[in-house]
N, C-alpha and C positions, 0 to 999 in steps of 0.2 A: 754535166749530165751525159752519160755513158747509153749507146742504145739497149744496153739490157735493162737500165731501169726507170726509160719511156712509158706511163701509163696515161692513157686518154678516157676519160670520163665520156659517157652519152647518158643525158638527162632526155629524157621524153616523157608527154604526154597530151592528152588530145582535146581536151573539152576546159573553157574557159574558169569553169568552177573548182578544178583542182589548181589552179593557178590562186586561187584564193586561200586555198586549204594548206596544207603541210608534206605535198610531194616533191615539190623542189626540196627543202629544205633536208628532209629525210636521203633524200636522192644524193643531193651532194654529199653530204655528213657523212652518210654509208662510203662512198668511194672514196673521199678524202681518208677515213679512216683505213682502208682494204690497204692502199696505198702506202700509208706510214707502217703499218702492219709487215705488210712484207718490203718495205725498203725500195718503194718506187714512187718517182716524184711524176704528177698532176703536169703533163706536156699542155694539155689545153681541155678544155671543158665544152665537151659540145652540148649543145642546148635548141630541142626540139620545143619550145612551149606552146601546144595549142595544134599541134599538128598530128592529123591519124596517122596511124603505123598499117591502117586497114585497108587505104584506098594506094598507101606509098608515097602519100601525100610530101612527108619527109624525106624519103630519097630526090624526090625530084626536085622541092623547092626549099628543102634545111639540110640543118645542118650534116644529117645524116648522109646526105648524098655527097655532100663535098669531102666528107672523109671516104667515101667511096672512091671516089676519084682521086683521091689522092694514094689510097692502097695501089689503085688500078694501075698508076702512073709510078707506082714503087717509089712516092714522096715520104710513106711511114716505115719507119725503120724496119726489119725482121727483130723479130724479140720482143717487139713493143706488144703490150698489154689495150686492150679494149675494158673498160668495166661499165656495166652495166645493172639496174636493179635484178632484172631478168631478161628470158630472151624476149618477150614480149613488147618489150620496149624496143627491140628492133625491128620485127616487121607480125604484122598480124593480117598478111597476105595470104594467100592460098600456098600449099608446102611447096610446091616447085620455084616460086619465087623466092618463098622465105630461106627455104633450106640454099638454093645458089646464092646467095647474100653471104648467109651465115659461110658455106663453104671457101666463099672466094674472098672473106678475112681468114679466115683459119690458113686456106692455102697459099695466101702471102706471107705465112710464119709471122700470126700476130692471134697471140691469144685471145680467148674472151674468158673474161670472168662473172659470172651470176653472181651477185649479191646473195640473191633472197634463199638462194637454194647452197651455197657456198662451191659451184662446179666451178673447173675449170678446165677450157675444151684448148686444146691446141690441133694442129695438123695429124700430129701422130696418134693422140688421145682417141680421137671418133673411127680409129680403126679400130677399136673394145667395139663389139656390139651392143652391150648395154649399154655403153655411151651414147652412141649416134640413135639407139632407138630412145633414151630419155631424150635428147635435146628433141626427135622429130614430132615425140608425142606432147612436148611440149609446145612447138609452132603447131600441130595441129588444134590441138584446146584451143587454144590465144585466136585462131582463127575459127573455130565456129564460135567462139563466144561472141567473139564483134558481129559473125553475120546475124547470129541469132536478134543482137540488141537492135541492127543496121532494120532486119525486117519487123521487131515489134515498132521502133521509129516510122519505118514505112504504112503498117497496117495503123499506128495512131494517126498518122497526117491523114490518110484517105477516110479517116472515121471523121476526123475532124473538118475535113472539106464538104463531106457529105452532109454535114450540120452543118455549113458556113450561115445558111440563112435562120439559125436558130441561135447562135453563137461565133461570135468570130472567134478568125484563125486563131490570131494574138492579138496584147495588149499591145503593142506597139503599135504608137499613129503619130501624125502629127503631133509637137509640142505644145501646139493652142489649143489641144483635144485629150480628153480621158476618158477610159471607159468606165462605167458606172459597172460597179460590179453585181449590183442587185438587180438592173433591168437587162445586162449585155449591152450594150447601146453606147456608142461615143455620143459625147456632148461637149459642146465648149467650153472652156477655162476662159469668162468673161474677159477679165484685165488683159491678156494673151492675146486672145479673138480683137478686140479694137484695137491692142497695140498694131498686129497686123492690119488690118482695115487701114490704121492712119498712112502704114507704111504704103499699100499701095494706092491710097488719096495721095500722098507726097508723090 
C-alpha cells in the first residue's frame, strides 16, 4: 500500500434507530465501492454509531476526533483520501466549527470525497468559488436542520413536562411496573412485584 492510494472511510450517525435500519450498511457499501472504483484500498473504517455531529459529540469522544488527531499530528499520510456519505456526517455544528474541521483535513493534503453528491474537495479545489460556497451551503443546511429538530425536541419535552401530572414523561419504569396505556398509570406486573418483596424479605 503506497500513500497515494490510502483511503479512510467515516461512517456516522446519531440516533439509536438508524442503527437498526440500513445506514451502516449503505455507508460502508458506498465507500467500499468509491474505493475499488478509483483504485484505493480501505486503510481503516472509522465508525461513529450513535453519536451527534450537532453538539461534536464525535469529535471529542469517536472516532472522528482521533482521526483528527492524527491529521493534526501528520500520523495520515498527504494524498490519503477521507470518504464520506456527505459533509453532514462530518459536523453539523455551526460554520465556523464546521468549515475549520473541514479546512484543516483539506490543508493537511487529504481529500474528502462525498458519496451522495459525487464532489471531491481537495486543498487546491476550494480555491474555485463555487466549490468552497457549495461545501459552505451545505454545512450551513446540515446545521439548521439539526437546530431546527434540537428545538422541536425541546419545545416537545417542555409540553410534555407540563402534562407530567396528566400523562407521564415516558414508558420507562421499573421492570416489576408497566404502564397501562388506557388509564396513563403504572401498575404492578404481580409475579415481578412479589418476586421482589421475596428478595427484600431474604
Amino acid at each position: 500500500m503506497t500513500k497515494e492510494n490510502k483511503a479512510y472511510s467515516y461512517i456516522r450517525f446519531s440516533s439509536n434507530v438508524q442503527a437498526k435500519g440500513d445506514s451502516l450498511r449503505r455507508q460502508l457499501e458506498a465507500s467500499e465501492q468509491w474505493a475499488k472504483d478509483n483504485n484505493y484500498i480501505i486503510a481503516d473504517t472509522l465508525k461513529d454509531l450513535g453519536l451527534s455531529a450537532y453538539k461534536g459529540a464525535h469529535t471529542k469522544d469517536g472516532a472522528l476526533g482521533l482521526f483528527l488527531k492524527k491529521v493534526n499530528e501528520g500520523s495520515i499520510e498527504p494524498g490519503s483520501v477521507l470518504i464520506v456519505e456527505s459533509l453532514d456526517r462530518l459536523s453539523r455544528q455551526e460554520i465556523l466549527k464546521a468549515f475549520g474541521q473541514f479546512a484543516a483535513i483539506l490543508g493537511a493534503d487529504i481529500k474528502i470525497v462525498t458519496l451522495i453528491d459525487g464532489y471531491e474537495y481537495t486543498k487546491d479545489s476550494v480555491n474555485d468559488m463555487g466549490n468552497i460556497m457549495y461545501s459552505i451551503m451545505s454545512m450551513c443546511r446540515a446545521h439548521e436542520e439539526s437546530e431546527v429538530k434540537s428545538k422541536r425536541l425541546k419545545s416537545a419535552w417542555v409540553n410534555k413536562r407540563k402534562n407530567a401530572h396528566l400523562k407521564p414523561l415516558t414508558s420507562t419504569c421499573p421492570l416489576w411496573m408497566k404502564l397501562n396505556k388506557k388509564t396513563q398509570k403504572f401498575e404492578l406486573i404481580p409475579d415481578r412485584a412479589e418476586l421482589v418483596r421475596e428478595i427484600f424479605d431474604l
